[in-house]
N, C-alpha and C positions, 0 to 999 in steps of 0.2 A: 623523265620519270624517275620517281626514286627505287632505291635499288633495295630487294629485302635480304637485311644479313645474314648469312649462315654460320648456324649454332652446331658443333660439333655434340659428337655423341655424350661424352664427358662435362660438356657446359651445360646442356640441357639436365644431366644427371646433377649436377651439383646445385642446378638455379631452374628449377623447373617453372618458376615463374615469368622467366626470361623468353621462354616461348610464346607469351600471349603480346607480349609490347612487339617478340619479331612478325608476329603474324597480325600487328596493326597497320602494318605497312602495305599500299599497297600494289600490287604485284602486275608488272607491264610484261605487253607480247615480246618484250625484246626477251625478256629474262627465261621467258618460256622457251626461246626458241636454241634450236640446236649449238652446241659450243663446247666447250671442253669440261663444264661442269653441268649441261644439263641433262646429263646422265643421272648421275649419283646425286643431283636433289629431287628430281621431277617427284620421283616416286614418294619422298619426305612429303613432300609440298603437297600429292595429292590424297595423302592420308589425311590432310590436316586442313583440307577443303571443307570437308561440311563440319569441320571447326569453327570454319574462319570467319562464317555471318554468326555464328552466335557470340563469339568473341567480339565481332567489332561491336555487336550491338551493346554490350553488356561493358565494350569501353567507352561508348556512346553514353551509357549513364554512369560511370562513374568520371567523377570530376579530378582533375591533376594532383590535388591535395591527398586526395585516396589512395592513388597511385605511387605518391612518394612514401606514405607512411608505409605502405603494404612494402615495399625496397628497402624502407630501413629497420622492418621488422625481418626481413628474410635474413638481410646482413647482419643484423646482429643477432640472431639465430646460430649462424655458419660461423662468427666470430666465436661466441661460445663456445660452440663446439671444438673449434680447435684451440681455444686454450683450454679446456677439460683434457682432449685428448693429450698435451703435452703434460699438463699438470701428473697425469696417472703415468707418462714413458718417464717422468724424471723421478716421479715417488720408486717408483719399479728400479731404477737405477743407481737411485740413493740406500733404496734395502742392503742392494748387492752390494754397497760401497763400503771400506772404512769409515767411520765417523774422521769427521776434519780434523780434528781435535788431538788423533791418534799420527803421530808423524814418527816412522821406525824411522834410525838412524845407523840399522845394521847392516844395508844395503848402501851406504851412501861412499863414494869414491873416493878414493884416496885427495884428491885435489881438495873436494867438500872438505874432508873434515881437514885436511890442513888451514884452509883460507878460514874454518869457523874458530879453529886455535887459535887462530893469527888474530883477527878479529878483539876473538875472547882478551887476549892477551894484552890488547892495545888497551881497550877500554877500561882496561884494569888498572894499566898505566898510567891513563888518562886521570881516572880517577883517583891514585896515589897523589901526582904531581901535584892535583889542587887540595890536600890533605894540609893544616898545619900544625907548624912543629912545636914542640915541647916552647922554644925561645920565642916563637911568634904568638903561642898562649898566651905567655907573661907580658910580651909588649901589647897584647888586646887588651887584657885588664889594667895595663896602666892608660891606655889612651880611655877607657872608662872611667877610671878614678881621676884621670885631668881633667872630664871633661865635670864633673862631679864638681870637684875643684873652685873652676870658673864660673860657678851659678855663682849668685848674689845670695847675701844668706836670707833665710827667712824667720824673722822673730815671731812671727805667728805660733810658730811651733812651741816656743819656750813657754805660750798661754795655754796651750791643750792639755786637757788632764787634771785643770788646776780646778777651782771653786766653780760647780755649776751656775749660780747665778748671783750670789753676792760674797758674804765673809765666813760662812758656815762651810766650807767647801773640806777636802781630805788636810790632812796631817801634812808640814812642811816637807817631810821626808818621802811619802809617801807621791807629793805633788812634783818632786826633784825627781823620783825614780823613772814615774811616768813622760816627766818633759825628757830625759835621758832615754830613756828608751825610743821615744816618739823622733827624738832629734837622728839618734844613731840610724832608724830604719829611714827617714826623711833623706839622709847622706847616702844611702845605698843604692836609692830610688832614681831610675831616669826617665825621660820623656820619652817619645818616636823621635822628636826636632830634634835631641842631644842625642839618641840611637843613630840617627841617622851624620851627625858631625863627628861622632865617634866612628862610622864608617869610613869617612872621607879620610879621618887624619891617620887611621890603619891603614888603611888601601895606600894612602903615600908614603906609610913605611916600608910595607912589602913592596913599593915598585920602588924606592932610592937602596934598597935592600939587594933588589932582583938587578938593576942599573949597576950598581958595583960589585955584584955576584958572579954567578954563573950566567946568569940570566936566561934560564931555562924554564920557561914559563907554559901554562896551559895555554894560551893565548899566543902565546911566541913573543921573546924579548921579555923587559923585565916590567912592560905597564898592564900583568896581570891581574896585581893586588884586588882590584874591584870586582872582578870577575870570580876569585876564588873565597870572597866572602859575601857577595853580593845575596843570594839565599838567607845567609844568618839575618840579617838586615830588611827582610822584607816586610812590608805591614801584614801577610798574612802569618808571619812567624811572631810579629809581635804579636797578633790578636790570642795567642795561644795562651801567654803567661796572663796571670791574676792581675787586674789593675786597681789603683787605690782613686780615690773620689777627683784626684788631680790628673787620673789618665794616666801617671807613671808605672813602671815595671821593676821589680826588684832586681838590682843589676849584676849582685850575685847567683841569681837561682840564673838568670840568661847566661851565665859567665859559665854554670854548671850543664847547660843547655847543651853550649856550643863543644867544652870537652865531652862531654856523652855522647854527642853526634859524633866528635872526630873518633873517639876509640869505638862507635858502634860499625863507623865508614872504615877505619881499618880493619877490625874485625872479619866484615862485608868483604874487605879483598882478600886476607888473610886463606877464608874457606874458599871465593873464588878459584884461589891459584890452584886447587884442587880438584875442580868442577870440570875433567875430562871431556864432557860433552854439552859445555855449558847453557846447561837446560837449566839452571837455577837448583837440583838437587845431588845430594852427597850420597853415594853410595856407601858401604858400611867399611870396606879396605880404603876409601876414600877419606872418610873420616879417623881410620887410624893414622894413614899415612900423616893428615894434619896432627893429630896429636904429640905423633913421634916427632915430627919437625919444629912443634912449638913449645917441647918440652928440655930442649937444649937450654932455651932463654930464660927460661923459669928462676928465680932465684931460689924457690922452698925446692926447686928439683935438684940441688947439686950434687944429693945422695946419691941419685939414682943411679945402680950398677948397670953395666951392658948386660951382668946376667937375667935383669928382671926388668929390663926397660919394655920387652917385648908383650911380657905380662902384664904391666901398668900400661900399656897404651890398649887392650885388649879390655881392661876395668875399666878404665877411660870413657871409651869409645862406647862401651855398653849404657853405662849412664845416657849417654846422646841419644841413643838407638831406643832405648826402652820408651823414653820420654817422648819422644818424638817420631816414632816409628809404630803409633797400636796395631796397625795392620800386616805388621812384619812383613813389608813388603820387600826389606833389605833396603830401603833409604829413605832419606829425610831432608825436606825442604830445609834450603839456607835461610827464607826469612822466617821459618820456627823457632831455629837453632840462635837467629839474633835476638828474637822475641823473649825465651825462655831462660829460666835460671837457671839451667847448664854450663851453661856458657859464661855468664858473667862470675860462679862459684870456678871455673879452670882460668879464666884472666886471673883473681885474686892471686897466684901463684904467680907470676909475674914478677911485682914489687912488696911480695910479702918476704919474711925472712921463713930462714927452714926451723926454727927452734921458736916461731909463732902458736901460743896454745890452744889460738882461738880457730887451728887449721883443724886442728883433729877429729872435727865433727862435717869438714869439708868431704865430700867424698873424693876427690882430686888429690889431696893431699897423699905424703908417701906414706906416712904412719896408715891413714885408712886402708888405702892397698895394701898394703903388707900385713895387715892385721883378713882383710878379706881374703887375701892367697892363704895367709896360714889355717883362716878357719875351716877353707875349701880342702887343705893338707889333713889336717886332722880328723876332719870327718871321711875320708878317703881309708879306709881301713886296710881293704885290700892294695891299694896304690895301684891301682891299672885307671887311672885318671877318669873315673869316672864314679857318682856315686850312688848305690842300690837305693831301693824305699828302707829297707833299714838302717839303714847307714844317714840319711836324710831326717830320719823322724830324730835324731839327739841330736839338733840346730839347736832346738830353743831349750836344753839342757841347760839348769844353772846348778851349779854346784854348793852355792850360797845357801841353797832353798833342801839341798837334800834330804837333810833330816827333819824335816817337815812335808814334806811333798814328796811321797818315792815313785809317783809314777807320772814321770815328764816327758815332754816332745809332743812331737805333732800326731794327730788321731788317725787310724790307718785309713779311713776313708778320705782322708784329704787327702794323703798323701797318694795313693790312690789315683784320686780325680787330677791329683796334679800332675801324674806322668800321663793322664791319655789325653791332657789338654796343652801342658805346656814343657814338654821333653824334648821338643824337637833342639836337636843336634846346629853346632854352630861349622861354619864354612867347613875350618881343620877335621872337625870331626870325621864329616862325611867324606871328606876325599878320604882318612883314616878308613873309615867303614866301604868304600869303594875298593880301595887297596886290598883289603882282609878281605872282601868277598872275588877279590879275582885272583888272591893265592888259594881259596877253598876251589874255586876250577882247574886253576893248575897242578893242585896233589889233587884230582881227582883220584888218580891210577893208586894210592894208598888211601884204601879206608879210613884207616885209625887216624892217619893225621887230618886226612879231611872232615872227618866229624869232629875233630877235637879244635878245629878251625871253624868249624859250623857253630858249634856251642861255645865257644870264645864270643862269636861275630853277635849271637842271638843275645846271649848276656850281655853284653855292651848295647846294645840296641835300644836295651829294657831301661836302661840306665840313665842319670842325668850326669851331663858332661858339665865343665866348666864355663860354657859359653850361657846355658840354660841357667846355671846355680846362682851367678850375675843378676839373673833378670827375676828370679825368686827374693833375692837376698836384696833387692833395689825395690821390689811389691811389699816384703814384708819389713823392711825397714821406716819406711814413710807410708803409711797405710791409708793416710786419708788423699794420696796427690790421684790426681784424674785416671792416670793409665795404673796405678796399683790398683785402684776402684774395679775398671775393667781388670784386671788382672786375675781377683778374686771372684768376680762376680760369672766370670766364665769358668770357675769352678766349680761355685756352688750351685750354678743353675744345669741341674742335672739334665733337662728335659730340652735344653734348647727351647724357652716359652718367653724370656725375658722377663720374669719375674719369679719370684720368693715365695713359695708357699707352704702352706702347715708340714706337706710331705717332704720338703726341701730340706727344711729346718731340721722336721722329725730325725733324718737320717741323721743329721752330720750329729744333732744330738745324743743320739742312742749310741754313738760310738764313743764320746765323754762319757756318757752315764754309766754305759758296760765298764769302763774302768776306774771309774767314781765308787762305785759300790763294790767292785775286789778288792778296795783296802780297807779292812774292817776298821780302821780309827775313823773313818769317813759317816758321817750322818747319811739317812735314808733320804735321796734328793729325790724334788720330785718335779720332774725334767718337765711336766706342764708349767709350772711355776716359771722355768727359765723361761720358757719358747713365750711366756706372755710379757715377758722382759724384756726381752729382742723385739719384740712386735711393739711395744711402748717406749721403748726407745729410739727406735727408727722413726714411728709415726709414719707410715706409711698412707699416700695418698687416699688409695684403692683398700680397704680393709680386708690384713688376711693375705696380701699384693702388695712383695717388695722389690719395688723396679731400682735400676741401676740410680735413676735419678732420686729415688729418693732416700738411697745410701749417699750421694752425692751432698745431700740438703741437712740432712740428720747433724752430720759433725762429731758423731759418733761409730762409725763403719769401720773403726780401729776396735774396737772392743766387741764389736757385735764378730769378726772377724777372730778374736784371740780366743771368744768363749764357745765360738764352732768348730775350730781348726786344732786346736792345741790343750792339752791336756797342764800346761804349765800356768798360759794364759788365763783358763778358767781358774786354777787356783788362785792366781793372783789375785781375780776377780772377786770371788766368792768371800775373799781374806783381806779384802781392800781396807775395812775399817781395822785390820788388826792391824797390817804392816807397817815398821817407822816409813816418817814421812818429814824427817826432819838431817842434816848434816849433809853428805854425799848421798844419798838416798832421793833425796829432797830433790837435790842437782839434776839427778841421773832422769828422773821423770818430768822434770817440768816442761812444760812447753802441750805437748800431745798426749802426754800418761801412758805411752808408750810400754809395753814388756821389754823388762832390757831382753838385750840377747848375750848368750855367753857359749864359747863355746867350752871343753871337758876338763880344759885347765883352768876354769875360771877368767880365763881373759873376755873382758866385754866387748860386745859388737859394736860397734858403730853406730849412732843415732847420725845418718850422713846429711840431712837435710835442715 
């Protein structure tokens, strides 16, 4: 007789369906009869009797196919459910969790970060060793001009250019110039098939090179050669460069490819070496530290004194920071910093000479730093290294202009907006400001000298240091580059709304205009007139609504910026059709029509970009 299963209290709770297939079973005197479990079911079993004829009859009509669907709707029911139930314990647990994304490295053990240096440090190596040199450049480009060489020529080329279709065609001279020209870029031009012959018969210089060298190879031994140019050489690097109707490549501009790569790769290691936790970004002592270190090499640096070396790596470093750092988060991605023209204006120092003229407009350069510390000096009145909103507003003082213009500098509501948005204090400062606030604790027990420590610490506070005057003097020098853009725009947007409007304007206007009309030689302005100036020159999207983006687009946010901020600027503006524009004049503005800047002795600012 068959035997009927027993369903615990728990099965039956999770599969209550499970009870009707157990009770289709059915049920012999043996089972009923006394034993060690027919205690503890009889009583189940005889709940479940005047169940059991109406159950069987109703399994009686239905048929097997019923029965399996009605099992595989309960199980997948109960499957559900438990992955809802996991689904909601792992969301609930992911809340509580860091984002993955986020990995602290302040916690991590001494071992860690030794083996991540170690690491760091190989890979670095690695990638030097397959770097080539200055003599292995010049022996690439000759195995390109041999392979050049060895074509067969082609006289095709001497016909191009000549008579379109019979004897009416250009001028003798004019048809020589053309086949000349067509011939010279024809000679410069190579295939992939002769890119690729050119690869082999380098690669077997560098290994008969590496064979009788050192032979100290990335590869190991000296049959490297393939392996450390093999990249340059590949069809997706050729598909890069421009090809001409015969599939060839100009094998100068690839010749200029492959040195741009190699000084962008050294470059790449140059800032690694620096990269303490090498997460791929530069902290801002990080980036001085590089400065200092690759300012030894410099040819244009030979001036540099140890007394102002510390200063110029601190100018330096700021340019880096400003450009690449908008969120002043204190550091900056390494592939920004290769990306960016930062970078490639502090290499030009390098292999430039120091008495080169065309450095001076370099911000890197010594002349620009020493022309920017002294401007920072002389506006410094009080010399406690730091300097007030008045002391600030005669930046854009020119001396040239005085007797025509008496009331110059920046307008007090700028200046203003610019200490409660961009004052903050750089690293030195604040340990400065830390020190002076824990000697005002310690002379507590003397009043006088503790307040007179209090009001020291307060007016320094108020003040802009040298680290902030940098990052002013790098906004308003280049007015139109992306982070000056943000720079001003977080000035003038009083309300925190992201955008430019009549009341915006009004303000920063009304403060030119108050000092527009106290100089009686000055005409009755009539300050609607501008504000419709600035809105027509911008062309804003949104009428009435000047978003960041569309100072961005204008190409004009240098002028809209001189006639809101600056009382010097607006003259300029106002008097553009009068001022020469011809000799040194002519020079000084071209490019952006920039306001020079000068500082009290008439020395000019720096145009650094």
């Amino acid at each position: 007789m068959p035997t009927v299963p027993t369903l615990s209290r728990e099965a039956l709770a999770a599969a209550p369906w499970a009870a009707g297939l157990a009770a289709s079973y059915p049920l012999g005197p043996s089972e009923i009869s006394s034993g060690p479990l027919s205690s503890s079911v009889s009583s189940e079993l005889e709940s479940r009797s005047g169940q059991r004829q109406r159950q069987q009859h109703q399994q009686h009509q239905q048929n097997p196919q019923e029965l399996e669907d009605a099992v595989d709707r309960e199980t997948a029911a109960l499957l559900a459910a438990r992955a809802a139930s996991a689904a909601s314990a792992s969301a609930s647990a992911a809340a509580a969790a860091i984002p993955t994304f986020f990995r602290s490295t302040s916690h991590a053990s001494h071992l860690a970060v030794e083996l991540r240096s170690a690491a760091h440090r190989v890979a670095l190596q690695h990638k030097e060793r397959g770097l080539l040199e200055d003599d292995e450049l010049e022996a690439l480009w000759k195995c390109i001009t041999n392979v050049i060489q060895r074509r067969p020529p082609e006289p095709s080329i001497s016909l191009r250019g000549g008579s379109g279709g019979g004897g009416g065609g250009a001028p003798p001279i004019a048809v020589a110039d053309t086949a000349a020209t067509a011939a010279a870029d024809a000679e410069s031009r190579v295939s992939y098939g002769e890119l690729r012959d050119v690869r082999d018969e380098f690669a077997a210089r560098l290994d008969s090179r590496g064979a009788g060298g050192a032979g100290e190879g990335v590869a190991g031994g000296g049959g490297d050669g393939a392996y450390r140019v093999a990249h340059y050489f590949s069809a997706g690097t050729f598909n890069r460069f421009e090809r001409d109707a015969g599939g060839r490549v100009n094998g100068r501009t690839f010749m200029e490819f492959v040195v741009r790569h190699v000084a962008l790769t050294q470059s790449r290691i140059n800032l690694g070496c620096h990269d303490a936790d090498a997460d791929g970004w530069l902290r801002e002592e990080e980036l001085e530290a590089f400065v200092g270190r690759s300012v030894t090499t410099m040819g244009a640096l030979q001036s540099l004194t140890d007394g102002f070396i510390d200063q110029y790596c601190r100018i330096a470093t700021r340019r880096f920071m400003f450009h690449h750092d908008p969120q002043r988060r204190g550091r900056a991605r390494i592939s920004a910093l290769l990306a960016g023209d930062a970078l490639a204006d502090f290499n030009e120092l390098h292999a430039a000479r120091e008495d080169d003229p065309t450095l001076a407009k370099n911000w890197f350069s010594l002349v620009s730093a020493q022309r920017v510390y002294k401007s920072f000096l002389d506006l410094d009145l009080d010399m406690n290294s730091t300097l007030s909103r008045d002391e600030l507003k005669r930046y854009t003082f020119d001396m040239r202009i005085a007797d025509q213009c008496s009331n110059q500098g920046l307008t007090d509501v700028f200046v203003d907006r610019l200490y409660e948005e961009h004052s903050l204090k750089g690293p030195e400062s604040l340990r400065a400001a830390n020190a002076t606030a824990a000697r005002v604790n310690t002379t507590a027990a003397d009043p006088f000298i503790a307040r007179s420590l209090e009001r020291q610490r307060k007016q320094v506070a108020r003040e802009m240091d040298f680290h902030a005057f940098l990052d002013f003097v790098l906004a308003w020098s280049n007015k139109n580059h992306p982070a000056s853009l943000a720079y001003f725009f977080r000035i003038l947007d009083i309300n925190k709304t992201g955008v430019l409007t009549n009341m915006e304007i009004w303000v920063f206007l009304k403060a030119v205009h108050k000092t527009w009309i106290a100089d009686p030689e000055n005409y009755d302005l009539n300050i609607l007139d501008v504000r419709d100036e600035i809105f027509d020159m911008v062309k804003p999207a949104v009428v009435g609504h000047i978003t960041l983006d569309d100072l961005q687009r204008c190409g004009c946010a240098h002028t809209v910026f001189e006639i809101l901020c600056d009382h010097t600027g607006f003259w300029r503006y106002d008097n553009r059709e009068s001022l020469p524009h011809d000799g040194d004049e002519e020079e000084e503005e071209e490019g952006d029509a920039e306001v020079e800047l000068v500082d009290d002795d008439g020395t000019s600012m720096p145009s650094d970009f």
